[in-house]
C-alpha positions in Angstrom: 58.6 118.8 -117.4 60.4 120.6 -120.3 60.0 124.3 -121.2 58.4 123.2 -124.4 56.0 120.9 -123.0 54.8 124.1 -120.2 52.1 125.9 -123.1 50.5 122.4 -123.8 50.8 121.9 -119.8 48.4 125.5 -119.3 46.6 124.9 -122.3 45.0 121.9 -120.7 44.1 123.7 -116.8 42.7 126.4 -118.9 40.1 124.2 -120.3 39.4 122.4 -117.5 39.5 125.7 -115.2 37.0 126.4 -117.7 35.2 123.5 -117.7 34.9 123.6 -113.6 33.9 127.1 -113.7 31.1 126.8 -116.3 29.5 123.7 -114.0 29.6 125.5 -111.6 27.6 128.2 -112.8 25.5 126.2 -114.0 24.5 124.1 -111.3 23.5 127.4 -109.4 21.8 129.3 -112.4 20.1 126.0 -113.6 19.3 124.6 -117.0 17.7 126.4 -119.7 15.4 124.8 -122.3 16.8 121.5 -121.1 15.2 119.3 -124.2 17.5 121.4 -126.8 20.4 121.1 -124.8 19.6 118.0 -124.7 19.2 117.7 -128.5 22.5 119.1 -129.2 24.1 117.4 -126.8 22.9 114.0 -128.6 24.1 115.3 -131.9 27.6 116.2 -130.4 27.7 113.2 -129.1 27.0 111.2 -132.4 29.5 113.5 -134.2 32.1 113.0 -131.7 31.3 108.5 -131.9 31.3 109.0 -135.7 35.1 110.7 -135.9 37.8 109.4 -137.4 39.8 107.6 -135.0 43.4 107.1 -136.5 44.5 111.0 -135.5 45.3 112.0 -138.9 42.6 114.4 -140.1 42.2 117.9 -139.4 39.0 117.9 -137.6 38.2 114.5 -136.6 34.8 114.9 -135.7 32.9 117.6 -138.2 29.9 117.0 -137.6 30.6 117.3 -133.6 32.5 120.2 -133.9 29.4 122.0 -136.4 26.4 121.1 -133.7 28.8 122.5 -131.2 29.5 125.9 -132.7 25.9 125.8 -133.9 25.0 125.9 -130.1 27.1 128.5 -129.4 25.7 130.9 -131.3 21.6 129.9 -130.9 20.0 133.1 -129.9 16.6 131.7 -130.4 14.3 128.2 -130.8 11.5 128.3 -132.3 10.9 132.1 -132.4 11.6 132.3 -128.5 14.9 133.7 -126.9 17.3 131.1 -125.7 18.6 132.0 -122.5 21.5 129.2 -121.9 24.6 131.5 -121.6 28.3 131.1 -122.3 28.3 128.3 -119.1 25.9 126.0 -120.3 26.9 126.2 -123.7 30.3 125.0 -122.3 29.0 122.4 -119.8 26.5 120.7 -122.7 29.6 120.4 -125.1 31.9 118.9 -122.5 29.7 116.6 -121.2 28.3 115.3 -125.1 32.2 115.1 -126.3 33.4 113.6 -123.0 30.6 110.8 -124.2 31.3 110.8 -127.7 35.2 110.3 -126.9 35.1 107.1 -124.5 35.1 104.6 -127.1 37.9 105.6 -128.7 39.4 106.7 -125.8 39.1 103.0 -124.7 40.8 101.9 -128.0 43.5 104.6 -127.8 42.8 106.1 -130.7 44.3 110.0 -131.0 45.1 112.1 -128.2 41.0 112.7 -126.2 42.7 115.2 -123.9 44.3 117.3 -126.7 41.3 116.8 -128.5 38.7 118.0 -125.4 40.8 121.5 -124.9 40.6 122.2 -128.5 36.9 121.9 -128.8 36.2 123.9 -125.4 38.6 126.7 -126.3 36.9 126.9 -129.5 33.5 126.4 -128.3 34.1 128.8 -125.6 35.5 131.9 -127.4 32.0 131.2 -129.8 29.6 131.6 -127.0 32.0 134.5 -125.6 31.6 136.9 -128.5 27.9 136.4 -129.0 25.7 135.0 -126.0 26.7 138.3 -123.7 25.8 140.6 -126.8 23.0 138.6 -127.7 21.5 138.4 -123.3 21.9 141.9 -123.5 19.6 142.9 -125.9 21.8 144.2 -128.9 21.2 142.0 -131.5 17.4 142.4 -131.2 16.9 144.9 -133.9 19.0 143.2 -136.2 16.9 141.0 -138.8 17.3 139.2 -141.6 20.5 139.0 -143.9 22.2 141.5 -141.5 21.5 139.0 -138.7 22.9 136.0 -140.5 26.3 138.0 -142.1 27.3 137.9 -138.3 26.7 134.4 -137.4 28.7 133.6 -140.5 31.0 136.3 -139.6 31.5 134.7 -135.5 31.9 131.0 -137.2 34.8 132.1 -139.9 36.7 134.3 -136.6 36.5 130.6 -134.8 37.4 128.7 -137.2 40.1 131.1 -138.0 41.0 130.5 -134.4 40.8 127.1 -134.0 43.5 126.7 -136.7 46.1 128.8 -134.5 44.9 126.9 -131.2 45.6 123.6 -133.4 48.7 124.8 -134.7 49.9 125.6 -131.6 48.7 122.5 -129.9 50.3 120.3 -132.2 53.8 122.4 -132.2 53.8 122.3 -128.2 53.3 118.5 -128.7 55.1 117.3 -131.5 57.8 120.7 -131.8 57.4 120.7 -135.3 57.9 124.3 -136.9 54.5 126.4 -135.9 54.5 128.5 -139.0 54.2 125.2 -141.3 51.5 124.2 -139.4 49.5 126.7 -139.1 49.5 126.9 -142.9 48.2 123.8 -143.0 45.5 124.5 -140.9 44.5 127.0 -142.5 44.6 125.6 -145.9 42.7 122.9 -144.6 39.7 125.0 -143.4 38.9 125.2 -147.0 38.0 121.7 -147.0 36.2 120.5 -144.1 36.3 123.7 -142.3 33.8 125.2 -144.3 31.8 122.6 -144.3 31.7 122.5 -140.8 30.9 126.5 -141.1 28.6 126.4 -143.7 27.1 123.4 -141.8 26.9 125.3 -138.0 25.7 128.4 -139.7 22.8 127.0 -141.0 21.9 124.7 -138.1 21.7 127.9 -135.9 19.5 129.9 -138.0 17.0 127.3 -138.7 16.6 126.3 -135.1 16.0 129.3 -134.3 12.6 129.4 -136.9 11.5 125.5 -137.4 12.9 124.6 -134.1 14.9 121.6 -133.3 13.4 119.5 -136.5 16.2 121.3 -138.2 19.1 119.4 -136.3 18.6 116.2 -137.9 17.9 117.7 -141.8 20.8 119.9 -142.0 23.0 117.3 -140.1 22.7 114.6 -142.5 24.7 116.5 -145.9 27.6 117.2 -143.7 27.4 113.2 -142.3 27.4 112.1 -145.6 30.1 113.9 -146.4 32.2 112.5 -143.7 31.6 109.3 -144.7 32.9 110.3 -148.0 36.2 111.6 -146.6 36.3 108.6 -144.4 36.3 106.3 -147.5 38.8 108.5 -149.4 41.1 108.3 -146.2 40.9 104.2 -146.5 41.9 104.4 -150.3 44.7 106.8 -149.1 45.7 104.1 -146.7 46.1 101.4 -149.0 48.0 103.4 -151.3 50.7 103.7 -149.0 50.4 100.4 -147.5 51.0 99.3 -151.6 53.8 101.7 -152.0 55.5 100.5 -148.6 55.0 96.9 -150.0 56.8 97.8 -153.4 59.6 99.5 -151.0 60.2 96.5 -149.3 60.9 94.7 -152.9 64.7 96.0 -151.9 64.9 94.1 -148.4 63.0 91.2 -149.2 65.5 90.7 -152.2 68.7 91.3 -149.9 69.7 94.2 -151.9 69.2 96.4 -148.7 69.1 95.9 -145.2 65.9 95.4 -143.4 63.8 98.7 -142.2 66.2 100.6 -143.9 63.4 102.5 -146.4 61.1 103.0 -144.0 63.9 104.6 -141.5 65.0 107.0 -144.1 61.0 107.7 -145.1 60.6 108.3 -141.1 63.9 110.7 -140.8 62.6 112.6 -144.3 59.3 113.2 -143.2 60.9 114.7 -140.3 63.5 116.9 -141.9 61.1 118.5 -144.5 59.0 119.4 -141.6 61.8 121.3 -140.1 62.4 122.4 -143.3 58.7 123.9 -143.3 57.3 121.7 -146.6 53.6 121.2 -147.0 51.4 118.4 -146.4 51.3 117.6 -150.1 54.7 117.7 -150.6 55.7 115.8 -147.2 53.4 113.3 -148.9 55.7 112.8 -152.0 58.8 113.0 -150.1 57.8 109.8 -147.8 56.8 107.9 -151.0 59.8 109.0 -153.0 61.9 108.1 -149.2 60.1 104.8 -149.2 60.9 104.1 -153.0 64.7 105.4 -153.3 66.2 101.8 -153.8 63.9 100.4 -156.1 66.4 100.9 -158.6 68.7 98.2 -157.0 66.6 95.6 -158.7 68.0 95.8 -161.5 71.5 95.2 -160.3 72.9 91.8 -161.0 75.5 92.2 -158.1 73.9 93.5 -154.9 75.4 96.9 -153.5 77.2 96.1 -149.9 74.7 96.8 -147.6 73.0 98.1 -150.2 74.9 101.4 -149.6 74.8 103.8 -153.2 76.5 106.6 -151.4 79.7 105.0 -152.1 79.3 104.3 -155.5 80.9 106.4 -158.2 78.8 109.3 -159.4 77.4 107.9 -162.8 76.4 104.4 -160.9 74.1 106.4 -158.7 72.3 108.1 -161.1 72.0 105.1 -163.5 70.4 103.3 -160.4 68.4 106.3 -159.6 66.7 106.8 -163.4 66.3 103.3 -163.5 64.7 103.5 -159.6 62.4 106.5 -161.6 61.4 104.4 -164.4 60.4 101.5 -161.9 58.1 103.8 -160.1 56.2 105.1 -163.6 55.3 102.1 -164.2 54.1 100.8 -161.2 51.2 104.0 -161.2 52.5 106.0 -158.6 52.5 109.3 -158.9 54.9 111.7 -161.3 56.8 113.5 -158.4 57.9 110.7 -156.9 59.4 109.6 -159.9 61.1 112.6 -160.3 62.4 113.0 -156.8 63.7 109.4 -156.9 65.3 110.2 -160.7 67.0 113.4 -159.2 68.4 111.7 -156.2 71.9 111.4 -157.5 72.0 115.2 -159.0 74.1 117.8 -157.9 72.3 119.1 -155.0 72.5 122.5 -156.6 70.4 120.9 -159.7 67.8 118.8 -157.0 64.2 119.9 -155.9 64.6 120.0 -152.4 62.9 117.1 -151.6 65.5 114.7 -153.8 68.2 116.6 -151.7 66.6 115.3 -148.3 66.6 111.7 -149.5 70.1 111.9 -150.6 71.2 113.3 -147.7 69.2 111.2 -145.1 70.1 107.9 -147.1 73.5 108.9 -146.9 73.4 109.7 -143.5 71.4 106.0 -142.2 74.3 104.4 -144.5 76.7 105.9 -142.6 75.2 106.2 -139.6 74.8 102.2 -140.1 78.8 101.7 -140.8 79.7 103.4 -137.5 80.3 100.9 -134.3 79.8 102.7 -131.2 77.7 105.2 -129.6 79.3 108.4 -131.4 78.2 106.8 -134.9 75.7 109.3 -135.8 78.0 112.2 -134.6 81.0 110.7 -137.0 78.2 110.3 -139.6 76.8 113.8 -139.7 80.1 115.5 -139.5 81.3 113.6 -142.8 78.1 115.1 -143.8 78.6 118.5 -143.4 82.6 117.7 -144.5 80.7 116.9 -147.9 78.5 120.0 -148.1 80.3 121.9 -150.5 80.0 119.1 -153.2 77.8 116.7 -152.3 74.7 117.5 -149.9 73.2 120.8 -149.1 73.9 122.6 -146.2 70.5 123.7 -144.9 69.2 120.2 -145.0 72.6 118.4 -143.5 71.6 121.6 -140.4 67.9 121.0 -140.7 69.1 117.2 -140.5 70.6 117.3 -137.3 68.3 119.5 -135.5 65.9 116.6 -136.1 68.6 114.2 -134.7 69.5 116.5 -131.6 65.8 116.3 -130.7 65.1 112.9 -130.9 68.4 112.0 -129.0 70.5 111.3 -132.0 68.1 107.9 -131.7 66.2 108.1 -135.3 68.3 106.8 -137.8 69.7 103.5 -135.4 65.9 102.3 -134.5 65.1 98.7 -135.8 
């Protein structure tokens, strides 16, 4: 086991030293109002089986993750006091996401265990900071708008938390930068997160009046809403299944070798996340990766290879403006015209996501030229040989960090 791996590693026996612990306080206190826990469990559950299920959103399972939290912090049902504690708070939200999650568990969809450790943490620290207060009496005399500031108050401080736990999670995994991702995290709270709060908030108080007919009225605004973000996410799809289509123009043509945009759209994606970009702008930097050739279609003889870092300096950037016009008129969107335009500037004169392509596209063309198994060491130290003229440092260093990681492997895979 690496060192990196080790946090991830104690992450997981955390939650499930939690998870043990919890049952077995529960089993020996015994169950508390068993018809709401069952409620919420049955709404957790739902959430969890109505998730997205390709990994790629935030929080996959809002409406799981809001019942949850909403749990957590039920003081009362109905107008009587709720006595389920911190352990059976913990044990009903394991068991109802353990459910939700075997489907796609069985399909393989996303990662169940990271998933499980994030949403007991969370849940956890929830119930920590305001069952205890609440079984001891001191929240009693508090009423009304004073009352409710504080369950708003808990859900923002998890939510809050559950970005660094996720950020940290995913660095552990993945090793990408932490600060990055934690920004993005965080900016994403103000989407679905505050949904999810706005949503569990209001779930809490109103069981606590109407009982548990709220569940169901309050659940279904933030279930519609999912739905909505689950169609946006399959337009999103086929807008980069379209642009990968249009990227492939170049191969199918024999103007470049096969894979070779979507290698250099892989290697990009990686580099501008060591290089700490955002999720928007990772997004127009794969697009632009995917795209950087398209203005080899207009050449009558092919390029060797299709390799336009050994072209003379005004042949690249006629390709590349002609690459940027290509990309205008096919709909896509203004940035990645621009990144693919700038390609062939002087680094110096690039946004820094035209200076990953060129770099990266010079570095899978001659990583691609090299015979042997010390081709994409020979390739990046022409690279950094052409730093003062050609490619910018930063990235050529942020460039083989990426490489060194992944075994030098990246740029060679078919």
């Amino acid at each position: 086991m690496t060192a990196g791996r080790l946090p991830l590693v104690l992450a997981r026996v955390a939650a499930a030293a939690l998870a043990a612990g919890c049952l077995g306080l529960l089993l020996w206190r015994g169950l508390d109002h068993p018809v709401v826990a069952l409620a919420f469990g049955v709404l957790i559950a739902v959430g969890e089986l109505a998730r997205w299920s390709d990994g790629g959103e935030r929080e996959p399972a809002p409406l799981g993750a809001a019942a949850a939290l909403s749990y957590a912090l039920l003081g009362q049902y109905a107008g009587q006091p709720a006595h389920h504690g911190v352990e059976q708070v913990v044990t009903v939200v394991l068991a109802a996401t353990l459910a939700g999650c075997v489907p796609h568990a069985a399909r393989g969809h996303g990662s169940t265990a990271d998933h499980l450790t994030r949403r007991l943490l969370t849940v956890a620290f929830a119930a920590v900071c305001f069952q205890p207060i609440y079984e001891h009496g001191r929240l009693h005399g508090w009423g009304g708008p004073t009352y409710d500031l504080l369950v708003v108050a808990l859900l923002v401080l998890t939510t809050l938390c559950d970005a660094v736990l996720a950020a940290a999670l995913a660095h552990f995994r993945t090793r990408w930068p932490f600060g990055p991702l934690l920004r993005d995290e965080l900016r994403a709270t103000l989407g679905i997160g505050s949904a999810v709060c706005a949503t569990g908030a209001v779930m809490s108080l109103a069981v606590a009046v109407v009982g548990l007919w709220a569940l169901p009225v309050f659940s279904l605004p933030l279930l519609l809403t999912q739905l909505s973000y689950r169609r946006y996410a399959a337009v999103r799809t086929t807008y980069r299944q379209t642009i990968t289509s249009l990227a492939r123009a170049t191969e199918i043509a024999g103007y470049t070798p096969a894979g070779h945009a979507r290698r250099v759209a892989a290697l990009s994606k990686a580099v501008g996340r060591e290089l700490g970009l955002s999720e928007p702008e990772l997004t127009v930097l794969e697009y632009a990766a995917l795209m950087h050739d398209i203005g080899q279609l207009s050449l009558v003889d092919p390029v060797p290879a299709g390799a336009t870092a050994s072209l003379p300096a005004e042949e690249q950037r006629r390709i590349a403006l002609l690459g940027g016009a290509v990309v205008r008129q096919t709909g896509v969107d203004a940035e990645v015209a621009v990144v693919v335009e700038r390609q062939a500037d002087l680094y110096r004169e690039q946004p820094v996501n035209a200076r990953i392509v060129r770099t990266v596209n010079a570095y899978e063309e001659m990583a691609r030229e090299e015979t042997g198994p010390g081709g994409p060491l020979s390739a990046l130290e022409r690279l950094r040989l052409a730093c003062a003229r050609d490619y910018q440092p930063e990235v050529v260093e942020s460039l083989a960090r990426v490489l060194q990681r992944d075994g030098l492997t990246l740029a060679l895979a078919g």
